[in-house]
Structures are given as structure tokens and as C-alpha cells.
C-alpha positions in Angstrom: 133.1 83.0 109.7 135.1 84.3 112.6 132.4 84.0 115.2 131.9 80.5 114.0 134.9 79.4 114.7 135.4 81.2 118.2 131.8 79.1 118.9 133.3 76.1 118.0 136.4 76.9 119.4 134.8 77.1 122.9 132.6 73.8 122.5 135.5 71.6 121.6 137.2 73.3 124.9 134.2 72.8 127.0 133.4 68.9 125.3 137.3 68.3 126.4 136.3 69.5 130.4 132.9 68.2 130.2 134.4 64.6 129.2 136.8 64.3 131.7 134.1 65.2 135.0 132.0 62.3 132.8 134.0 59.6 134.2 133.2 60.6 137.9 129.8 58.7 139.3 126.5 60.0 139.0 125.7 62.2 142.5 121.9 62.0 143.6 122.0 65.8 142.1 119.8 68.2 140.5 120.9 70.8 138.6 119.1 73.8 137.6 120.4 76.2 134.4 119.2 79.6 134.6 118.6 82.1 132.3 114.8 83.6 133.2 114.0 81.7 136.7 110.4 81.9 136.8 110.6 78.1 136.1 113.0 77.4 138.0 112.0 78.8 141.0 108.7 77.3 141.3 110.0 73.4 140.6 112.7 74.3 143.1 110.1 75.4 145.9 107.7 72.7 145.2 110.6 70.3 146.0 111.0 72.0 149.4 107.4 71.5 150.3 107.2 68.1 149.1 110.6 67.5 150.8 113.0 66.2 148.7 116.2 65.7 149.8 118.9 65.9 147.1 121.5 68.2 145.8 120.4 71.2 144.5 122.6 73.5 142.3 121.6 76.9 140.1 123.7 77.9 137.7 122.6 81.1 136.7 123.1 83.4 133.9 123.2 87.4 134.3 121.3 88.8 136.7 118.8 85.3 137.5 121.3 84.1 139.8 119.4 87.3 142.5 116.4 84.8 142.4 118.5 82.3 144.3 121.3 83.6 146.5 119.3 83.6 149.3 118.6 79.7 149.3 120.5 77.8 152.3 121.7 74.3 151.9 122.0 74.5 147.2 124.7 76.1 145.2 124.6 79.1 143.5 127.5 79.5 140.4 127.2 82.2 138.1 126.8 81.0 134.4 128.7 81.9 131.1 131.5 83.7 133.5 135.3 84.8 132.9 135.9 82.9 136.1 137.6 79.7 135.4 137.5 78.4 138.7 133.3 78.4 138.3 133.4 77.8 135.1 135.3 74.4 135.5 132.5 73.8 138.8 129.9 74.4 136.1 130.8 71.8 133.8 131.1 69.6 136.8 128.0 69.8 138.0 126.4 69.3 134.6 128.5 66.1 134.3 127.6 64.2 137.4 123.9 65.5 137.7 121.1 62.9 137.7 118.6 65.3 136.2 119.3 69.0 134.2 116.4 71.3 134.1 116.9 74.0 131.6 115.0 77.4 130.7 116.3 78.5 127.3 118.7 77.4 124.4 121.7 76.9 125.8 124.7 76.5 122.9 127.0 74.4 125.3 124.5 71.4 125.1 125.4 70.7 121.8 129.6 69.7 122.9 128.1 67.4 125.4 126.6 63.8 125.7 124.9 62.8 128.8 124.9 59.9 130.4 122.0 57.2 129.7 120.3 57.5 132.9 120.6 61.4 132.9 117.5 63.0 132.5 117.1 66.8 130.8 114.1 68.5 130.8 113.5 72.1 129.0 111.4 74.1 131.4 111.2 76.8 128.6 110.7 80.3 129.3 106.8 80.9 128.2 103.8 79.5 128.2 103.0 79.4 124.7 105.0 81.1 120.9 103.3 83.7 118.4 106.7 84.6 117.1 108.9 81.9 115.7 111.6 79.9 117.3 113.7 77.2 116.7 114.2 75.4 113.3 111.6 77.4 112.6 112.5 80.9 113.1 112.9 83.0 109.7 116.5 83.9 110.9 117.8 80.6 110.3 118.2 80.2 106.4 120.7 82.8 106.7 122.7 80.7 109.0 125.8 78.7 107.9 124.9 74.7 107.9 127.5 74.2 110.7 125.2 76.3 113.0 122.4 74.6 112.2 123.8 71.5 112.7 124.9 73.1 116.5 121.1 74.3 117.0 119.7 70.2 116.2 122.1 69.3 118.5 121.2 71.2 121.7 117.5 70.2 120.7 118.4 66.3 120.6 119.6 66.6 124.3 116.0 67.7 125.2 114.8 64.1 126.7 111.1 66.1 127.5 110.1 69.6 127.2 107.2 70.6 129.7 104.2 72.1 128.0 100.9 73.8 129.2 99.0 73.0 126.2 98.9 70.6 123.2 99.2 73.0 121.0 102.7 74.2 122.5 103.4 70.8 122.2 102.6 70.6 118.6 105.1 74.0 118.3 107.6 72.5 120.4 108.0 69.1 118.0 107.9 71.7 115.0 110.9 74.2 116.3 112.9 71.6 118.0 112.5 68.6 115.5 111.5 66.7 118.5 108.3 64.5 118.7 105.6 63.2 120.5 107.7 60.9 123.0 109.6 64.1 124.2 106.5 65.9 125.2 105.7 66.6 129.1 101.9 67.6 129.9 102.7 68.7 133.1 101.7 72.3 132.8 103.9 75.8 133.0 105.2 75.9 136.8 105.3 79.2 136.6 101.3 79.5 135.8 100.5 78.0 139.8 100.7 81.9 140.6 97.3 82.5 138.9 95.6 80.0 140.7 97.0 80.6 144.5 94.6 83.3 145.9 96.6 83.8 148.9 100.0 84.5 146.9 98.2 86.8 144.4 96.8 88.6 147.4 100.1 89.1 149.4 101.4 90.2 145.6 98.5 92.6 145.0 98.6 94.2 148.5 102.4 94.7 148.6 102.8 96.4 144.9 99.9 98.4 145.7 101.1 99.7 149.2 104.6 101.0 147.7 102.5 103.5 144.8 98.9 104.3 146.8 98.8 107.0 144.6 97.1 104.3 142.0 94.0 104.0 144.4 91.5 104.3 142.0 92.8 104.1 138.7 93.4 101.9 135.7 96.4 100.2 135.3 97.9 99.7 132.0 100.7 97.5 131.5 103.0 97.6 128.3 105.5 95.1 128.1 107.0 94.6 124.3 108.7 91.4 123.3 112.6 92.6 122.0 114.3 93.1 118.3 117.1 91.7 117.9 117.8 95.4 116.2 117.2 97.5 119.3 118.5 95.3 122.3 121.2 97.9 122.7 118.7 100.7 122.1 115.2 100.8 122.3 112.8 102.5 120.7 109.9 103.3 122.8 107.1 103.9 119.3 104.2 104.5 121.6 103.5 108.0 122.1 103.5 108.2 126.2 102.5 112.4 125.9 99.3 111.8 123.8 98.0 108.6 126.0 98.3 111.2 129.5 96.8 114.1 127.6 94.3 111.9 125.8 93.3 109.6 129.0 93.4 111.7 131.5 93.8 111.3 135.1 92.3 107.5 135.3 94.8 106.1 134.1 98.5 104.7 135.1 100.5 103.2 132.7 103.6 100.7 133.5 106.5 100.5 131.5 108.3 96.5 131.5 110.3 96.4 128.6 111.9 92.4 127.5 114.6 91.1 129.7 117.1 90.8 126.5 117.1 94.9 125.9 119.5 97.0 127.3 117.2 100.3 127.3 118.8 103.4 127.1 115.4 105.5 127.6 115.5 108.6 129.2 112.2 108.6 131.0 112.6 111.4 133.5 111.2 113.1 130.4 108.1 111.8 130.6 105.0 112.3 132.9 106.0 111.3 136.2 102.5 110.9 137.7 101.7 108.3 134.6 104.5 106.4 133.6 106.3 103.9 136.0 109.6 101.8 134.7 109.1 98.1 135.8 111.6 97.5 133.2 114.5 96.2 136.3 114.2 93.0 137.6 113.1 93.9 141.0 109.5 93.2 140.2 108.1 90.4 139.2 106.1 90.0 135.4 103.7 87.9 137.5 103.2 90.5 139.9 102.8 93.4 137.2 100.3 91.0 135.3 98.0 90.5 138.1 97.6 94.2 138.7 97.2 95.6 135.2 93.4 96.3 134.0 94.6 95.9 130.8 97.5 94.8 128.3 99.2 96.3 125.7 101.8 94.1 123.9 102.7 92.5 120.6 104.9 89.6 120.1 105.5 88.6 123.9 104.4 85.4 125.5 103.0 86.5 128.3 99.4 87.1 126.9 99.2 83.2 127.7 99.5 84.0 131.5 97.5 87.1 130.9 94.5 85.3 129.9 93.9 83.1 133.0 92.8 86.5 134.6 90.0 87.6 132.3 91.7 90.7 131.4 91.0 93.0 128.1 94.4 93.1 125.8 95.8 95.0 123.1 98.0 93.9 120.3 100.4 97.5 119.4 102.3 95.5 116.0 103.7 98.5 114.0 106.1 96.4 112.8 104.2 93.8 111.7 105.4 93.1 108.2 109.1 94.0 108.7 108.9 91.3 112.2 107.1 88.9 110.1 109.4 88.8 107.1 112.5 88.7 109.6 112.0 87.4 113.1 108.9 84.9 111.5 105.6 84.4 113.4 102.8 81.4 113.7 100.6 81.1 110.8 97.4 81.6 113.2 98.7 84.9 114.6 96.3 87.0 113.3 93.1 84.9 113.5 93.7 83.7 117.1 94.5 86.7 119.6 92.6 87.4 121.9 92.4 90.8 121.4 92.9 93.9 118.8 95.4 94.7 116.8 96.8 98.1 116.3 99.5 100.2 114.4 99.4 103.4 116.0 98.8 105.1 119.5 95.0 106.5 118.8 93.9 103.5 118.0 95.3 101.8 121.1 93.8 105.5 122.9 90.4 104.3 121.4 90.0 101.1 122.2 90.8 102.3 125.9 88.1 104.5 125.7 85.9 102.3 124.4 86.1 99.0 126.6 84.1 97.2 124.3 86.8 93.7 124.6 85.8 90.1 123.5 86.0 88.3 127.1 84.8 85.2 125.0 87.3 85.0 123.1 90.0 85.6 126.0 88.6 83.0 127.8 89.1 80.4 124.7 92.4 81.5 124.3 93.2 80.4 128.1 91.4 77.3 127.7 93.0 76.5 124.5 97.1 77.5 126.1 96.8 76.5 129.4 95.2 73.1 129.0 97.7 71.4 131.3 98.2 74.8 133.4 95.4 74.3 136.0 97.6 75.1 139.9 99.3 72.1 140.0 101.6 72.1 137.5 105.2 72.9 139.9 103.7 69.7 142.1 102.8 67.4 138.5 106.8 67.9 137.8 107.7 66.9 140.9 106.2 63.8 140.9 107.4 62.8 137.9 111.2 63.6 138.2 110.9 62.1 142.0 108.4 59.7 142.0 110.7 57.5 145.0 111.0 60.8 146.9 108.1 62.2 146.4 105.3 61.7 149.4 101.5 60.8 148.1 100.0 63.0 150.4 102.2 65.7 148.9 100.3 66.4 145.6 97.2 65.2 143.9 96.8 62.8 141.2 95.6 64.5 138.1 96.9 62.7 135.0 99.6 61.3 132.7 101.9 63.5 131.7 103.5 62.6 128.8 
């Protein structure tokens, strides 16, 4: 009841700046809110190359606002800060933007009301959902009726999500209690990695050249989605000590744990000539995707973007039942993955060992989630939100997006 009303508290603050920046003009402005950055960051390059000129501004929660600090000529505010004086800039951007590209759920949306020819776009975080989200997420009968009245809201200021696939699309309209008219078949920006040989090279070549004592060997990457139980502490549940003694020396295994957990693992303990942390956001997921030989993962996203490489992967759900009942996942989880799954660390161990992986089936999956996400995806955005701006020689013409 108390954190109800210190949410509510805050919106009605934040409506009363928002509405009086809402009388100022419209600026030819776009205006970026950050939580991940992947998105971001692509649209936001792909505008430079196409050569758009118009007013750029990030605002940035936590530690995304690294990804663009560096940019000359845009604005970089931190997000959600106890600094008034960029808090109040904040609200004012947001009020006299043109368009508002968003990665995540952001609560403030729901004190606010654009104006008509304001155009928001949700550039969400992954390529595709196995867990629930949304209206739809397990979590939410246990909320009060005034939140769920607040999460509708912050959906209803979606004008389009961007989807890879129409089956994310079909997700989206679910969780958001959207529909069809909101939809954006652009593709995942983030995705154009996979298909840009000379970036994955430069990536490849760089992460290999800091650790050449991986010449050689398998890479494993493990990258667990979060509970909302163990963001303040995580529990690592696979057994690092048996996978070195069982594997061997042919193997590497990398360590990215979800952006949302605070990890207080002590790792020195481990084997430092198998384990690496990737868990800090110095390296990319991109980067650590395209040179794993194989996944291991459970509830995460990223097996979406993992696919387009052809790459075995494992599915390590020992919580299965307890994640299910609480957290809520797809009704075609088990049937559709496009790989194993497993409870324990032998079995993961001996499916290693084995090799014996379904590339069929991965391929399907890639086909069936990245529909839209075929290279151009960063350039198919572009056009849409600049189509005056935008130069024809500057991208190709592929399809209609929504």
C-alpha cells in the first residue's frame, strides 16, 4: 500500500512538470530512453549514415548512458536520477520530442499524454519472449487493480512496437493489450550484427586477441535470464568444478550473468584457466554470442539471436516448475526450443560430450523469430520514422512494415 502510493505520488509530480513543458512547440527532436541500448544504439547509428539531421537526445538509465557519452553533437542525461536539475531536462525533452523510442517498461509513461503528432515507438529489449511479460505475466494477479490500471496505461502510449517476427507480434498484442495496427515489421535493429561479416570479424578478432590462450578450444557461453528472488544474490546452480574436471582441457566456459542481478559471486574460487566473468558491461552479449561454440541458458531471449549462427544450445531449467508457477512462461516452451532441456550439470556434461544437436530444428527456430530480422532492420526503421529525411540511395526497399 505504501509503495503505491509513493508510485503514484511521483506520477502526479512528474504529470504536473510534464504538463507544463507540453505547452512549449514541438522541436524537430528525437529522443531516445535507455535502459539496455542495444536498440538504441543501432537506430541511432543508422541515422548517422543515412544522415539525418535532427536533435538527438539519450536519456539513459544506470550504467547504458557508457554506450553514449562519447557521441558529439546529442545529449546525454542520466535517467531516474536524484538530480533535479536533469530530471526537470528529462521531462522536457520528452515533452517537446517529435518521436520517443523506448527499450523497456517505463512506469512514467503512464502520467503522461503526448501530443497527437508525437510518435512512440517500443524498441523492446529482445528479439523474441519464452517467459511471460506484460498483462500476461503470472505476477500480476497479485497486483492491486490501481497498478494494473498504471501497467495498461504505459502500454496505450505504445503508437508501434518493432517486431522481428509475427509471432512476437502476436506476443506483443497479447502482453500489451495492443493490436494489429500497433505492430512494426521492421525487424530487431539490434539483429544487423549477425549479418555484417566485416563487424562480426573486427568483433571476433578483437575478443579473441585479449584471451589467446582460447586458441583451440570450445567456447561455452552461459548467460541465465534473472529471478526476481536472487537479483541481489545469485545463485550460480551449475556445478563449475565438475564441468573442468569432467571436460577437460577443450573447453572454456564464459560466465554473463542478466543485466538486472547484482551478483555477489566470489569467482576467484573457481578454475581460473576455465571460467571467465563477462558478467560487466564492458563486453558486448553480441560479441560473447558470436564466439561461443555453444549455449547454455534457460529463460533468456537471446537464444533468438543465437540461432541466426547455427549454433548447438542447451536449455539448464532447474527451476522449471517453481519459474513457471511464478514468473509464467509461453504455452509452446517446451515443444519449440531448439535445443535440450536439462535439470542438472551431468546432463548438460553429456550432451557436451555427445554433440549429437538438432541443426534442423535451430534453423526453424531462426526462420520462424527472425522473419523480419534479415540485416536491414536499423535501416527499415529509419526510413519509416524519416521518410522526408531519409536519402533513397540510403537503404533498400524491402517491404511494408506495419
Amino acid at each position: 500500500m505504501a509503495r503505491e502510493l509513493a508510485i503514484s505520488l511521483y506520477l502526479f509530480v512528474f504529470k504536473c512538470v510534464f504538463s507544463l513543458f507540453h505547452h512549449l512547440p514541438l522541436k524537430d527532436k528525437t529522443t531516445f530512453v535507455i535502459s539496455f541500448g542495444d536498440n538504441s544504439y543501432y537506430v541511432f547509428e543508422e541515422m548517422q549514415r543515412q544522415n539525418i539531421h535532427t536533435e538527438v537526445v539519450f536519456l539513459c538509465k544506470g550504467k547504458a548512458i557508457k554506450k553514449f557519452r562519447e557521441y558529439q553533437g546529442v545529449t546525454t542525461i542520466p535517467l531516474e536520477t536524484a538530480n533535479v536539475l536533469d530530471w526537470c531536462r528529462s521531462i522536457y525533452h520528452l515533452a517537446t520530442s517529435r518521436y520517443i523510442l523506448i527499450d523497456n517498461y517505463f512506469g512514467f509513461l503512464a502520467s503522461v499524454r503526448f501530443k497527437p503528432e508525437v510518435e512512440c515507438i517500443q524498441l523492446w529489449h529482445a528479439s523474441g519472449a519464452l517467459k511471460k511479460f506484460g498483462l500476461e505475466d503470472e505476477s500480476v494477479k497479485y497486483r492491486s487493480k490501481r497498478a494494473n490500471r498504471r501497467f495498461q496505461q504505459v502500454y496505450n502510449r505504445f503508437d508501434k512496437v518493432v517486431v522481428g517476427s509475427d509471432v512476437m507480434a502476436e506476443t506483443f498484442i497479447r502482453s500489451f493489450g495492443l493490436n494489429e495496427n500497433h505492430i512494426l515489421r521492421t525487424g530487431v535493429p539490434r539483429t544487423d550484427f549477425f549479418f555484417n561479416e566485416a563487424a562480426k570479424q573486427r568483433a571476433m578478432e578483437t575478443l579473441l586477441s585479449k584471451f589467446p590462450e582460447w586458441a583451440g578450444k570450445k567456447l561455452i557461453l552461459y548467460a541465465p535470464t534473472y529471478r526476481d528472488t536472487e537479483l541481489n544474490e545469485f545463485s550460480l546452480h551449475l556445478d563449475i568444478k565438475k564441468m573442468r574436471q569432467k571436460l577437460g582441457d577443450d573447453f572454456i566456459l564464459m560466465l554473463r550473468l542478466h543485466p538486472a542481478v547484482r551478483t555477489s559471486l566470489y569467482l576467484d574460487d573457481f578454475m581460473p584457466d576455465f571460467l571467465y566473468d563477462f558478467s560487466s558491461d564492458e563486453y558486448e552479449i553480441n560479441e560473447l554470442l558470436l564466439v561461443a561454440d555453444i549455449l547454455i541458458t534457460d529463460y533468456s531471449s537471446i537464444p533468438f539471436e543465437f540461432s541466426l549462427l547455427h549454433r548447438p544450445m542447451i536449455f539448464f531449467t532447474y527451476d522449471l516448475e517453481e519459474y513457471k508457477a511464478k514468473r509464467g512462461l509461453l504455452d509452446e516452451f517446451p515443444a519449440n526450443l531448439p535445443g535440450p532441456i536439462v535439470k542438472d550439470t551431468d546432463s548438460i556434461i553429456n550432451l557436451i560430450k555427445e554433440n549429437n544437436f538438432n541443426f534442423n530444428k535451430i534453423d526453424q527456430y531462426a526462420k520462424q523469430w527472425n522473419k523480419y530480422s534479415n540485416g536491414h532492420s536499423s535501416a527499415n526503421l529509419v526510413r519509416y520514422l524519416f521518410q522526408e529525411k531519409s536519402s533513397p540511395q540510403a537503404y533498400e526497399k524491402l517491404h511494408d512494415y506495419s
